[in-house]
C-alpha positions, 0 to 999 in steps of 0.5 A, a space after each residue: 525509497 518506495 515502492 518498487 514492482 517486478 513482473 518477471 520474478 525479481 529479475 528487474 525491479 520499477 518504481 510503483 509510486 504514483 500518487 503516493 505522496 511519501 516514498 518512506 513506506 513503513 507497512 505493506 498488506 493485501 486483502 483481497 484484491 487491493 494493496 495497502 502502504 503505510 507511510 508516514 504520510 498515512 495510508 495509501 490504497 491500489 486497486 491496479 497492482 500498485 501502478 496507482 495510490 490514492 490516499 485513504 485518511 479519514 477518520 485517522 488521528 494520525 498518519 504516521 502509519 508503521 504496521 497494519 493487521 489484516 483480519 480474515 472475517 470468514 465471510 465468503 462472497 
């Protein structure tokens, strides 16, 4: 399945998966300006809205990745 993007509020739905290397996304989060997909091929990052993914694995015991937590630090830039 993927990763799927609408600019025209769901009018009409694109593929948004470039770099990810599993289409089987398990989790979705935002923190600020980057997007996160869980897969389970690990987790992926876009700083660009989701037109690319790099991968951001290390340091992870395993990459079947099926839900994320965001936490709000309270810091202000």
């Amino acid at each position: 399945m993927g990763i799927y993007c609408s600019t025209d509020e769901g009018e009409s739905w694109t593929p948004a998966n470039t770099g990810l290397t599993s289409t089987n996304v398990q989790a979705l989060a935002v923190s600020d300006t980057l997007l996160f997909a869980g897969t389970d091929n690990g987790i992926f990052v876009s700083g660009d809205n989701g037109v690319s993914w790099i991968p951001s694995n290390t340091g992870l015991t395993s990459t079947n990745i099926s839900s994320f937590a965001v936490v709000d630090t309270g810091e202000s830039d």
